[in-house]
C-alpha positions as CSV (number, residue, x, y, z in Angstrom):
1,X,-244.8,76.1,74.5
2,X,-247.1,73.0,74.5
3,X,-249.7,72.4,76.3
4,X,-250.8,68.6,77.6
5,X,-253.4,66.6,79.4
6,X,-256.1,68.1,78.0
7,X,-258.9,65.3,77.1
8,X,-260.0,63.8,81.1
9,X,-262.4,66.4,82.1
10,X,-262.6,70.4,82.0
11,X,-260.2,71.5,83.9
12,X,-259.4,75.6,84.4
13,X,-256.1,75.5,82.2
14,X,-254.2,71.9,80.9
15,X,-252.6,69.4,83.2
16,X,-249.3,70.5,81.9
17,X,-246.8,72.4,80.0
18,X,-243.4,71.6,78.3
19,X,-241.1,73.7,76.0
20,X,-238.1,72.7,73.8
21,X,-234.9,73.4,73.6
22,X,-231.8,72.8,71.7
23,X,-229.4,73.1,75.3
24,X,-229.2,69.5,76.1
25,X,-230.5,69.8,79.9
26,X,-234.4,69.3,80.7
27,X,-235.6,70.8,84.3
28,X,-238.9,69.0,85.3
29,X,-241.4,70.5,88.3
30,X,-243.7,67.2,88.0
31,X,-245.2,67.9,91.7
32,X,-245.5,71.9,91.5
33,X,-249.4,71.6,90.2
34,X,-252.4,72.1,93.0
35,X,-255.0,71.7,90.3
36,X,-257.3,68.7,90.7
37,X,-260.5,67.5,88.2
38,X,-263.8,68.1,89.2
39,X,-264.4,64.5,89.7
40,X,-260.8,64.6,91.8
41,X,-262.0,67.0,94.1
42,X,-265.5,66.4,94.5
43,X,-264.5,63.2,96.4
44,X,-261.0,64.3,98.2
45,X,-261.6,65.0,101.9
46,X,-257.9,67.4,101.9
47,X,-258.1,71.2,102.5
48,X,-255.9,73.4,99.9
49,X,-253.6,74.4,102.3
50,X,-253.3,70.4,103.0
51,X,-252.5,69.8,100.0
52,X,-250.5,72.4,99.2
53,X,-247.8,71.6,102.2
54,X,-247.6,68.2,100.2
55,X,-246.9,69.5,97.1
56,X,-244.1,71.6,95.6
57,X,-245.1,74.8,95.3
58,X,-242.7,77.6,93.7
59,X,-240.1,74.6,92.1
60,X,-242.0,75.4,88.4
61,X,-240.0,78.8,88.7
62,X,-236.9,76.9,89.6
63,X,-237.1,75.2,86.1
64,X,-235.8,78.8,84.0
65,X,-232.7,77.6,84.5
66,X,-231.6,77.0,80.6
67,X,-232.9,74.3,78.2
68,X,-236.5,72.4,78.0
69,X,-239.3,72.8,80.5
70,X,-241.7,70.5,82.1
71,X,-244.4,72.1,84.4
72,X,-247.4,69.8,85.9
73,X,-250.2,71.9,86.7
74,X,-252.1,68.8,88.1
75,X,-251.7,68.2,91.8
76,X,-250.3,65.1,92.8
77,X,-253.0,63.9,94.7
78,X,-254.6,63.4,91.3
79,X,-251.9,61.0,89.8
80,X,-248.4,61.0,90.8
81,X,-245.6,61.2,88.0
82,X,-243.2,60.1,90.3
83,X,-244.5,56.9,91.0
84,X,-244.8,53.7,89.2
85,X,-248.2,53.9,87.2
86,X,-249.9,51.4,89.8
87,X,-248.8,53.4,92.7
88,X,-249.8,56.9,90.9
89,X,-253.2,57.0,92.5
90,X,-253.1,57.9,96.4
91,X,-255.7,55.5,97.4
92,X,-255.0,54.9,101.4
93,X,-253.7,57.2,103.6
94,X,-250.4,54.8,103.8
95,X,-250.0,55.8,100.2
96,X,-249.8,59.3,101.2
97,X,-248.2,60.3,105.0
98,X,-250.8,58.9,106.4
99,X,-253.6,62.0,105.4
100,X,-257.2,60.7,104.7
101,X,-257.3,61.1,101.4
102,X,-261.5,60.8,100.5
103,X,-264.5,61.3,101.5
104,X,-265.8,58.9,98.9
105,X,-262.9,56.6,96.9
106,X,-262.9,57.5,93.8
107,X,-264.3,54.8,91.5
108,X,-262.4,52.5,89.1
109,X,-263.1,54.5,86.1
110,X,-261.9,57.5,88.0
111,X,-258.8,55.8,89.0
112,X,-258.2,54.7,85.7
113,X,-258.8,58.0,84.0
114,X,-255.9,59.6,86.0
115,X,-253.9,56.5,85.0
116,X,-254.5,57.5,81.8
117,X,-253.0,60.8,82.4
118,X,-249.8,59.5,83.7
119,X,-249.9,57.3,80.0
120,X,-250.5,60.3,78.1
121,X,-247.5,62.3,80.1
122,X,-245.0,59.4,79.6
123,X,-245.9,59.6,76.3
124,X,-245.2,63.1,75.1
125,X,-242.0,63.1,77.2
126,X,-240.8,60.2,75.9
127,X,-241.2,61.7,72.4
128,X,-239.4,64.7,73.3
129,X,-236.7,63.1,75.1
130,X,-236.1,60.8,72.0
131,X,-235.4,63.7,70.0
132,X,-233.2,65.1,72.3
133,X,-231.5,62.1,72.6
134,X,-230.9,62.1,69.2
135,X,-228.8,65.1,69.4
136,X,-226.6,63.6,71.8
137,X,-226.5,63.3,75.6
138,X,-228.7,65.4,77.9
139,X,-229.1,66.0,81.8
140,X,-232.7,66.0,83.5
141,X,-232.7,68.0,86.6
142,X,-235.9,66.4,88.6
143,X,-236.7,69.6,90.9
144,X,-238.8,69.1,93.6
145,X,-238.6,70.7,97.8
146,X,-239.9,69.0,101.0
147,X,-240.9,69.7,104.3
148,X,-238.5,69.5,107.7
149,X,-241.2,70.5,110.0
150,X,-243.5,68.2,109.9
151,X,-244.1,68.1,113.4
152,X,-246.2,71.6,113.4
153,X,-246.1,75.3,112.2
154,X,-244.6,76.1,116.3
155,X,-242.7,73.3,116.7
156,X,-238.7,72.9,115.4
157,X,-237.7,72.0,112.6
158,X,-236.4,68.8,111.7
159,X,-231.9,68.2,112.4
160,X,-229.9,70.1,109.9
161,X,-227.8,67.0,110.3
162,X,-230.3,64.4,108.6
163,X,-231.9,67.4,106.3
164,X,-229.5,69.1,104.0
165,X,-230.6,72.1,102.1
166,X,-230.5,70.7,98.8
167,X,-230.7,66.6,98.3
168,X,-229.4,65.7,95.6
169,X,-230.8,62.2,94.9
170,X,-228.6,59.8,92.2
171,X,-230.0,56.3,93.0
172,X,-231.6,55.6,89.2
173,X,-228.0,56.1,87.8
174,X,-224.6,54.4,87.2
175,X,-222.9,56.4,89.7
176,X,-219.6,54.9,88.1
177,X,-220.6,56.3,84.3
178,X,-222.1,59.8,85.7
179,X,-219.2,60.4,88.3
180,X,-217.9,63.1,86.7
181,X,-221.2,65.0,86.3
182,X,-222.6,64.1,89.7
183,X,-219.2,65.3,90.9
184,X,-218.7,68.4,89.9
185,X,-222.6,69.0,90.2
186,X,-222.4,68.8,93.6
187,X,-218.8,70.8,94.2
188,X,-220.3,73.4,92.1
189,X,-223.9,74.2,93.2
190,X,-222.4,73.6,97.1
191,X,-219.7,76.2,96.2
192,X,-223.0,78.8,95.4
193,X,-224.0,81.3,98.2
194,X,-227.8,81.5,99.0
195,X,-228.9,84.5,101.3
196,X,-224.8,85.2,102.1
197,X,-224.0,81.3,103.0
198,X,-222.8,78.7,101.0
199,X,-225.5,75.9,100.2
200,X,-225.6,73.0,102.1
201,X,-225.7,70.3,99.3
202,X,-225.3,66.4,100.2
203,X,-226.0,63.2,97.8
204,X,-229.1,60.5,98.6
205,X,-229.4,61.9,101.8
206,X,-233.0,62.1,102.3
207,X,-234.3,61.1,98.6
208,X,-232.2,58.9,96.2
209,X,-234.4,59.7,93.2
210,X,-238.4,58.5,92.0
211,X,-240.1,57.1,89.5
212,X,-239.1,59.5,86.2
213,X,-235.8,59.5,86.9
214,X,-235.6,55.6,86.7
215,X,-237.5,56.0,83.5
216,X,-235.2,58.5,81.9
217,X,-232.5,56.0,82.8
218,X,-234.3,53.1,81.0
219,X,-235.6,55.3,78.2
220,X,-232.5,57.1,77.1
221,X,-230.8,53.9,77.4
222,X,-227.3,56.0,79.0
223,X,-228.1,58.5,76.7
224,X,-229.7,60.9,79.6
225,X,-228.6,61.6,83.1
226,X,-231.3,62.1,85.5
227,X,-230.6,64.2,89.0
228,X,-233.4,64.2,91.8
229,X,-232.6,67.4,93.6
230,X,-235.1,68.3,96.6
231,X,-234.9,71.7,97.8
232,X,-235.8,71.7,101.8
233,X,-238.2,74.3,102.0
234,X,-236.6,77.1,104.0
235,X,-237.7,79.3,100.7
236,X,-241.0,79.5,101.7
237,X,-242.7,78.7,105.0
238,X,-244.6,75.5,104.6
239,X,-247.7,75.5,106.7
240,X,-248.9,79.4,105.6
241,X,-247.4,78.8,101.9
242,X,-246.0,82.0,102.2
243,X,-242.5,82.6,99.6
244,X,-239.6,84.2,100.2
245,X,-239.2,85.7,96.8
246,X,-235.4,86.6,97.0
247,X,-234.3,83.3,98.4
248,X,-236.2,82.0,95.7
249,X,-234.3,83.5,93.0
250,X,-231.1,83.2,94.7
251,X,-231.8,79.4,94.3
252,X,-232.3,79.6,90.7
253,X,-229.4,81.8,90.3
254,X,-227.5,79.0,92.4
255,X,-228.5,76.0,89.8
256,X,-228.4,78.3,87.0
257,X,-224.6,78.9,87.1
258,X,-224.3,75.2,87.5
259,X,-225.3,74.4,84.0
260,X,-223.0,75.4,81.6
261,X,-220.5,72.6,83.9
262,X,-223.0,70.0,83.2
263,X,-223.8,70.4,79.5
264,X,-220.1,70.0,79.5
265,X,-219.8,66.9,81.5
266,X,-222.2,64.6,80.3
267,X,-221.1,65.3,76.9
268,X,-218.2,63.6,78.1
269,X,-219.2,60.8,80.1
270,X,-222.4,59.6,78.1
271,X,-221.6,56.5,75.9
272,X,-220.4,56.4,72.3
């Protein structure tokens, strides 16, 4: 395993972690980190629990699911990897569903030193993705979750209609090109059964894909396909934090069959 991130300030562990594989399919939990730097939180005027309900707590466990690892331990209301790097830095409450973000705004240095996070990031995945890439096609599986009841812990939850279980977003990609893989991606996980039901998977329903998928699209050059799947967050209840361990791991059990189909796929539908 390697560790990254590790030259900003002292932090309790390193603002990431990323292991290799030979598989050809990377899962990424870029917004599962709550950890902020002491300069970070000494100015942010957001509660834990806040924060927490923004972030994407539980989708680093999501990522065991075969092939290479990336787990951000950082929160994102430090810098945001799914952003582009000037938007990375919640700075107004716009930037960031309307929360007041600081007590005191962070200085320019300080804004700059998480930029320089997102750099160093980009960086190391970019080398590892190049060597993968090297070995022939790959798939990127973006995990993240998001909230449907935004309007309070007592109040219901947001339409089924407009909030499928699992979004899977495909906006950064030739949808022509990565048919067959998007395809079958979605027949296949929307075939699994979660907690005795069948998932309830739709495409760029809610979320059509961020920031690192569109750079995995421009770095790999066709070479990678990158899928932005959001997990609504009926695992867990999202105001106490509390998990539901087996729905959990009947979620990774779901994406884990799915796979073996995809290693398949993009093998076939990736450029010469």
């Amino acid at each position: 395993m390697i560790f990254g991130g590790q030259g900003y300030d002292s932090v309790v562990r390193p603002a990431w972690s990323l292991t290799d594989s030979f598989v050809p399919v990377v899962a990424t939990a870029i917004h599962a980190g709550h950890d902020l730097r002491p300069a970070v939180a000494s100015c942010t005027a957001l509660d834990d629990s806040t924060r927490l309900r923004e972030e994407d707590p539980f989708t680093d466990r999501l990522t065991s699911v075969g092939g290479s690892t990336v787990v951000v331990h950082r929160s994102r209301f430090e810098v945001d990897l799914n952003r582009p790097r000037d938007a990375a830095v919640y700075q107004t409450p716009e930037d960031a569903w309307g929360l007041e973000l600081w007590r005191e705004t962070p200085d320019a240095d300080e804004i700059e030193r998480s930029r320089l996070l997102y750099d160093d990031f980009y960086f190391e995945f970019g080398r590892r993705l190049d060597a993968l890439a090297e070995r022939g096609p790959f798939v990127v599986l973006d995990l993240h979750s998001y909230n449907h009841r935004r309007d309070g812990a007592d109040e219901p939850p947001a339409p089924d209609a407009t909030n499928p279980e699992v979004n899977v977003g495909t906006g950064a990609l030739d949808r022509v090109r990565w048919s067959r893989v998007i395809d079958r991606f979605l027949e296949t996980l929307a075939a699994q059964k979660v907690c005795g039901r069948r998932l309830d998977v739709r495409e760029n329903v809610r979320f059509r894909g961020g920031e690192l998928c569109r750079w995995v699209e421009r770095r790999s050059k066709g070479r990678g396909c990158a899928l932005a799947i959001e997990f609504k967050k009926v695992f867990m209840d999202e105001w106490t934090g509390e998990l539901d361990e087996r729905h959990l791991e009947e979620l990774r059990n779901a994406l884990a069959v799915v796979v073996p189909a995809l290693i398949e796929d993009v093998r076939c539908s990736a450029p010469t």
